[in-house]
C-alpha positions as CSV (number, residue, x, y, z in Angstrom):
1,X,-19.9,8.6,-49.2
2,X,-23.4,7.9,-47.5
3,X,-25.1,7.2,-50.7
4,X,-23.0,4.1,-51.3
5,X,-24.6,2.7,-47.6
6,X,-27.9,0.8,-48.4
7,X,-31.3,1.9,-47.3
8,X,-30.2,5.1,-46.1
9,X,-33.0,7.8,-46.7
10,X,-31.4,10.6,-44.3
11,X,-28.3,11.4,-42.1
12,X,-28.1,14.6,-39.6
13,X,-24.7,15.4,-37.6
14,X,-25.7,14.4,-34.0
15,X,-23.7,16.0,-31.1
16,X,-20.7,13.6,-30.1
17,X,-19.2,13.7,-26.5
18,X,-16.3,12.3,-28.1
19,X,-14.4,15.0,-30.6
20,X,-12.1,11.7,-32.3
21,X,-15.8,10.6,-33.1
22,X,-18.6,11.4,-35.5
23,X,-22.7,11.0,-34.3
24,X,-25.2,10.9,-36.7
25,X,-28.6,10.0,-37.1
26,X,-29.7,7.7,-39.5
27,X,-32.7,7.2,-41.0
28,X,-33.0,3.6,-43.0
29,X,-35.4,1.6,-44.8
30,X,-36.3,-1.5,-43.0
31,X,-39.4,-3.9,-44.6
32,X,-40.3,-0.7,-46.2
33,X,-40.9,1.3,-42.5
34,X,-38.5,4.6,-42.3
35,X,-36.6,3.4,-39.5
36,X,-34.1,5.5,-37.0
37,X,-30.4,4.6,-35.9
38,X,-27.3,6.0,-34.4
39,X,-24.3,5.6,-36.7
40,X,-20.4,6.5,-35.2
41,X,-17.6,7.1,-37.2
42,X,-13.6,7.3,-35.8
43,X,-12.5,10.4,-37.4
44,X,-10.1,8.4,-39.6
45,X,-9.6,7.7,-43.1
46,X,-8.4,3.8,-41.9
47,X,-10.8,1.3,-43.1
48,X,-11.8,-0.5,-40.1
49,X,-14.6,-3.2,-39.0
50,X,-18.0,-2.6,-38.1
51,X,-19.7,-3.4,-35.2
52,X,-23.8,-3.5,-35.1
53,X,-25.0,-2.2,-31.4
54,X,-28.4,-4.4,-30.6
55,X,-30.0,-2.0,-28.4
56,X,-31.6,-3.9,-25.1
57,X,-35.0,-2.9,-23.4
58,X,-38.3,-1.9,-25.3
59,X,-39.4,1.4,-26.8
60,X,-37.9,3.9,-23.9
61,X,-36.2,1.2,-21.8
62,X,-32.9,0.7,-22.8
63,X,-32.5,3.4,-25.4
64,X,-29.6,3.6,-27.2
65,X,-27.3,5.8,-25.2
66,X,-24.4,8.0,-27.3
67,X,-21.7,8.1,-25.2
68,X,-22.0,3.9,-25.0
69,X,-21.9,4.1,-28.8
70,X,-19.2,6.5,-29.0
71,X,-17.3,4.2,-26.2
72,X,-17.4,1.4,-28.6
73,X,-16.7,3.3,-31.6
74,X,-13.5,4.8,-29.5
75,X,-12.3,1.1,-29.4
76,X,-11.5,1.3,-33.2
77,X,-15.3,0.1,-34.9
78,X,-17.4,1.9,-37.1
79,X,-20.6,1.4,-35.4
80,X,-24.0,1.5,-36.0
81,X,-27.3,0.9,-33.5
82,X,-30.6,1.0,-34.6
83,X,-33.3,2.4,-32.6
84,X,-36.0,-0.6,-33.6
85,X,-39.0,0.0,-35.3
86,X,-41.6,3.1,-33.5
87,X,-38.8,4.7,-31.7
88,X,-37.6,7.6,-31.8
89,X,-39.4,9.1,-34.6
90,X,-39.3,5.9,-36.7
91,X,-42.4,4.3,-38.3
92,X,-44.0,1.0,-37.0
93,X,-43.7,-1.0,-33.9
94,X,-41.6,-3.5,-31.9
95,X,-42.8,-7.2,-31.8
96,X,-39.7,-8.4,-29.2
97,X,-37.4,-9.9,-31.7
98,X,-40.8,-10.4,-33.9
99,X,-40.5,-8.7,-37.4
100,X,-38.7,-6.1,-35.8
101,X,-35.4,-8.2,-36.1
102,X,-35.4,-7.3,-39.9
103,X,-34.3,-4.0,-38.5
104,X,-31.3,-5.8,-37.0
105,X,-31.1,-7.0,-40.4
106,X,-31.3,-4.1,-42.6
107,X,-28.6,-2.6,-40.3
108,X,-26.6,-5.4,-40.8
109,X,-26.4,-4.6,-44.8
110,X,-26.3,-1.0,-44.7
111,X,-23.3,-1.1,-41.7
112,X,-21.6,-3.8,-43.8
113,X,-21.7,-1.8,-47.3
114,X,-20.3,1.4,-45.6
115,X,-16.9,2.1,-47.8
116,X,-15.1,1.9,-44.8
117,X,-16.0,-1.2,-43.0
118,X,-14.4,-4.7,-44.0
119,X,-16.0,-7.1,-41.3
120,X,-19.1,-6.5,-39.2
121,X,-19.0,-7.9,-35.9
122,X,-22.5,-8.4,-34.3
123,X,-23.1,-7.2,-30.0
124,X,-26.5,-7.5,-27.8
125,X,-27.4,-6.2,-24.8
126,X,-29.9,-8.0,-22.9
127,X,-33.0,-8.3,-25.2
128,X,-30.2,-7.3,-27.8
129,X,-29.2,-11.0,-27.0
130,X,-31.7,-12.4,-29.0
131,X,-31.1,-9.7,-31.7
132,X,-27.7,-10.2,-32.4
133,X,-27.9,-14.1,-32.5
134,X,-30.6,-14.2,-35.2
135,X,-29.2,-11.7,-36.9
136,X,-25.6,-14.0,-36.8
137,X,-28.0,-16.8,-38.0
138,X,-29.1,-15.0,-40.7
139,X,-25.6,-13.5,-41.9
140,X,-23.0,-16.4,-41.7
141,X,-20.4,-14.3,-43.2
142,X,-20.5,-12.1,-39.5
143,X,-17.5,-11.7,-38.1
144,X,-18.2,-12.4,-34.8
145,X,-20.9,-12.2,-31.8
146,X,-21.2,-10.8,-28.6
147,X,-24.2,-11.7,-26.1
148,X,-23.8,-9.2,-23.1
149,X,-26.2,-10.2,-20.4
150,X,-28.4,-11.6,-22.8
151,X,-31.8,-12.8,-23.4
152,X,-31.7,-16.4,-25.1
153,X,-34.6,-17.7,-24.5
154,X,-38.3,-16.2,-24.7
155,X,-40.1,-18.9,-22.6
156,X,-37.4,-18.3,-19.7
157,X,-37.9,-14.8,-19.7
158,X,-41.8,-14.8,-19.6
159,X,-41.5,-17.2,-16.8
160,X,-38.8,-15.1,-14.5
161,X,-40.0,-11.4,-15.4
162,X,-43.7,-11.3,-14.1
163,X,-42.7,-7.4,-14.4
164,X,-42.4,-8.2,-18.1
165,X,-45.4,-10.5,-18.9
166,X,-48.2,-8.0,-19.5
167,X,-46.1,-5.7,-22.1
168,X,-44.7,-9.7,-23.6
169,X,-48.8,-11.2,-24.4
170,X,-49.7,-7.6,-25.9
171,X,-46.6,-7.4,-28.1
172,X,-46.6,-11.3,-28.9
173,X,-50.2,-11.7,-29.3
174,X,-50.2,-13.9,-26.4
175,X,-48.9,-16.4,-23.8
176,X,-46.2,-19.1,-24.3
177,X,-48.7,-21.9,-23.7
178,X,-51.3,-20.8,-25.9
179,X,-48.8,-19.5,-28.5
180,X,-45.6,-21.7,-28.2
181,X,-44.4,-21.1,-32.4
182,X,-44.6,-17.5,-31.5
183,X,-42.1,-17.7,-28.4
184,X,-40.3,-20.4,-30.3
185,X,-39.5,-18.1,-33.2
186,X,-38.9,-15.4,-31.4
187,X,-35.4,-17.6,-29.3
188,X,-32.4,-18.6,-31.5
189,X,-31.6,-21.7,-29.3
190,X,-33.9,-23.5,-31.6
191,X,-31.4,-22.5,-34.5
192,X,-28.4,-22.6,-33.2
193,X,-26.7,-24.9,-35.6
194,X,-27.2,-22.8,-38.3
195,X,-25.1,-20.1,-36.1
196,X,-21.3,-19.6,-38.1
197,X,-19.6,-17.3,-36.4
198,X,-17.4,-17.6,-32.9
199,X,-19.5,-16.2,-30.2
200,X,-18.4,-14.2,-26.4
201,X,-21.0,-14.6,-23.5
202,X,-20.7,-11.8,-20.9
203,X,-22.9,-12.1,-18.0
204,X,-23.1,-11.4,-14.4
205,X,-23.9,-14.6,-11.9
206,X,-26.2,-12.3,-9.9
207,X,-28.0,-10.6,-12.9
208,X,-31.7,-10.4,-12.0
209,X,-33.1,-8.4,-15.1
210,X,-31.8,-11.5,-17.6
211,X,-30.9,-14.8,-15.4
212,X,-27.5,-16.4,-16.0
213,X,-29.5,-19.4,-17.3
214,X,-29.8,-17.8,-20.5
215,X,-26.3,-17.7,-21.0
216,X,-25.8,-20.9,-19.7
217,X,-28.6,-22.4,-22.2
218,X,-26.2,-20.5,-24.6
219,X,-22.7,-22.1,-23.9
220,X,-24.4,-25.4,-23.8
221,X,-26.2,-25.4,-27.0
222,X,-23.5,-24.0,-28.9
223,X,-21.0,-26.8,-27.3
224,X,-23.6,-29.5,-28.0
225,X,-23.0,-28.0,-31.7
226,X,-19.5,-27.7,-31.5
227,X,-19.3,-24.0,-32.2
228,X,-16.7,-21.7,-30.8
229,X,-18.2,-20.1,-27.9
230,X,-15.8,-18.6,-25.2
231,X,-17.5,-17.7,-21.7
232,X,-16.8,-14.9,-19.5
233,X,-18.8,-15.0,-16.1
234,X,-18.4,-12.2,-13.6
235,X,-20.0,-14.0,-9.9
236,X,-20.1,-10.8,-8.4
237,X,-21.7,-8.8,-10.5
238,X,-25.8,-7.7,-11.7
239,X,-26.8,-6.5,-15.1
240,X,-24.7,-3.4,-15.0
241,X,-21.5,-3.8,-14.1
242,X,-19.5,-1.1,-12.4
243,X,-18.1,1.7,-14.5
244,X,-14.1,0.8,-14.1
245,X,-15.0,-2.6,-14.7
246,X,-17.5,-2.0,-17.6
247,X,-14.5,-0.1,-19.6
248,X,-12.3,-3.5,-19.0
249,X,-14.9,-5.4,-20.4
250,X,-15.5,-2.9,-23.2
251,X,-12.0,-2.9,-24.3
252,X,-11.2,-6.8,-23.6
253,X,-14.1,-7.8,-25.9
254,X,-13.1,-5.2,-28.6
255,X,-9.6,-7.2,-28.4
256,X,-11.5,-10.8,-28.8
257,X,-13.3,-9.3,-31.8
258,X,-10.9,-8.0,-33.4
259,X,-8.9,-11.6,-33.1
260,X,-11.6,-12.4,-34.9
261,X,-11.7,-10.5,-38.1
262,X,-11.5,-12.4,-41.1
């Protein structure tokens, strides 16, 4: 079966804490970089749709976690998260949503020519914002998107994460003002009417890792383009949400996706 997925150079059985779903580490070939992922399969012969995990944070912040990707998985979705480019044992290094977004990509192809899958639906945490919408922009035929607390915007978060602006001018090469085409490229906003499929914001009002701005930018950019964007805002809530909470939302935008499928 796995040779029929594209780019995949190597898969090892990774322990599951879910015994209805299958771990496994992937290695794939990304821009020609050996690059590492997390693939999880429902123990099912179904076919069902595929949903591409885009992985928040940098290098060991916001790794991907398995029991979040066998949480998803549990929902009914094949799904697949790559690590990014230098992590975990994979060649190169992350740019933030630089040339490491063709890892997004090449995850996109190999999830979506699995023999089980039939639509790939497209989720980003926080950086994985970014992630997921230029990877929508560069696969119309997605099924859907999911920004969860996410970044939008490069130039916002350089100006409200002074934690963050050391690690973002040695990464980017710079500083927005004295590279603004590096930031520019880097947030979909500037390509948003080339974005096809319907799109879910999640976001807490009192999120201080990613402002609610970004989402906000979001909503209104896509309505300005008349794209199909639906909006759910949670006033009480951070970046994390509460773990009774964080299920509801897990299994209420499963439901939305899967509306979704083509």
């Amino acid at each position: 079966m796995y040779r029929k997925m594209e780019g995949i150079i190597e898969q090892q059985r990774f322990p599951s804490p879910n015994p209805n779903i299958e771990l496994s580490i992937v290695t794939f070939l990304s821009d020609g970089l050996k690059v590492k992922g997390l693939l999880a399969e429902p123990k099912t012969d179904e076919v069902l749709d595929g949903f591409l995990y885009l992985r928040g944070g940098i290098k060991n912040v916001g790794k991907v976690r398995p029991a979040r990707i066998a949480q998803f998985a549990s929902e009914g979705f094949i799904v697949f998260a790559p690590f990014y480019r230098g992590n975990q044992g994979g060649e190169g290094h992350e740019d933030f949503a630089g040339d490491d977004r063709e890892d997004a990509f090449s995850a996109f192809t190999l999830l979506a020519s699995h023999p089980k899958v039939k639509n790939v639906h497209i989720f980003g945490f926080s950086r994985g914002g970014v992630m997921a919408l230029l990877t929508a922009i560069q696969f119309p035929e997605a099924a859907s998107v999911v920004s969860w607390g996410g970044v939008t915007d490069m130039f916002l978060t350089y100006e409200e994460r002074l934690d963050l602006r050391r690690m973002m001018k040695r990464v980017i090469g710079g500083t927005p003002n004295k590279y603004p085409e590096r930031y520019e490229w880097r947030t979909p906003l500037f390509q948003i009417e080339k974005l096809q499929p319907p799109v879910l914001i999640i976001h807490g009002v009192k999120d201080h890792n990613v402002s609610v701005e970004h989402s906000y930018q979001l909503e209104k950019a896509l309505q300005d383009h008349n794209k199909p964007v639906e909006s759910w805002y949670f006033e009480e809530f951070t970046h994390y949400f509460p773990p009774a909470i964080n299920r509801k939302v897990v299994a209420g935008l499963a439901q939305w996706m899967k509306k979704h499928s083509q």
